[in-house]
C-alpha positions in Angstrom: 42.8 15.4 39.0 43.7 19.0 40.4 43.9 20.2 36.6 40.3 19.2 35.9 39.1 20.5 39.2 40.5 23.5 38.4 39.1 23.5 34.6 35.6 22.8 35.9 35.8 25.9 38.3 37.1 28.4 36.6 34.7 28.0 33.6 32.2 27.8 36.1 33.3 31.2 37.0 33.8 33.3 33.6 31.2 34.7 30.9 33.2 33.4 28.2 35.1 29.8 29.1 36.4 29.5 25.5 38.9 32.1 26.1 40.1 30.2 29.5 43.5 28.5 29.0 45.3 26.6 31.6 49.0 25.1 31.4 49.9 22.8 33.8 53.8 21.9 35.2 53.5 18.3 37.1 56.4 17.6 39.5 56.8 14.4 41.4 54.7 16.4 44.3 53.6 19.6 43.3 51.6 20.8 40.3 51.8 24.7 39.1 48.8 26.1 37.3 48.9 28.9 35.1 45.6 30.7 34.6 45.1 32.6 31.2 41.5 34.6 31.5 40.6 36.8 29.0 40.3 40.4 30.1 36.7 40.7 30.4 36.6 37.7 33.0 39.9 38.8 34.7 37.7 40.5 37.6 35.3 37.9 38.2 37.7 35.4 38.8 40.2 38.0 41.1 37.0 39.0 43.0 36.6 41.8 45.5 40.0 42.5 47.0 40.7 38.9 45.4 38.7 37.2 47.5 37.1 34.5 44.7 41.2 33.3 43.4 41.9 33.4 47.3 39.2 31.1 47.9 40.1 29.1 44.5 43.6 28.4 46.3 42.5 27.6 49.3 39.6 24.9 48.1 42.5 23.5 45.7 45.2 23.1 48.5 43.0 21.1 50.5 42.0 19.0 48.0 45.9 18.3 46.9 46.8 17.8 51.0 44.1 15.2 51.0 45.9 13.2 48.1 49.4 14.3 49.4 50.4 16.7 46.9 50.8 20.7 46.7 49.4 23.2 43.8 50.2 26.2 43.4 47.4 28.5 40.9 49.1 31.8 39.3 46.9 34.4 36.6 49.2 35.0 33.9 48.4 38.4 31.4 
């Protein structure tokens, strides 16, 4: 569930959502999410003093508190 959540924003966010790509580690109560942007997109999606992937974290952890779970959302080069 946090995977596609995640999918729907970030595509929402970029120019060019083809070249979005994110891997996913599932635990028993945490789930890591590895961001791949393409260069062009890597600002919008950082923000101003990375204000929009704060916000991204923040809006996922509450949705994974509210189903008892943790995620943790990393950019990757």
């Amino acid at each position: 569930m946090l995977f596609r959540l995640c999918e729907y924003l970030v595509h929402s966010l970029v120019e060019h959502p083809d070249r979005v790509k994110i891997d996913r580690i599932e635990t028993e109560r945490v789930d890591i999410l590895f961001l791949h942007i393409g260069k062009e997109d890597r600002g919008r999606i950082l923000g101003k003093s990375g204000r929009t992937i704060g916000a991204l974290r923040t809006f996922l952890e509450g949705v994974a508190a509210r189903v008892d779970r943790e995620v943790v959302v990393e950019i990757l080069d």
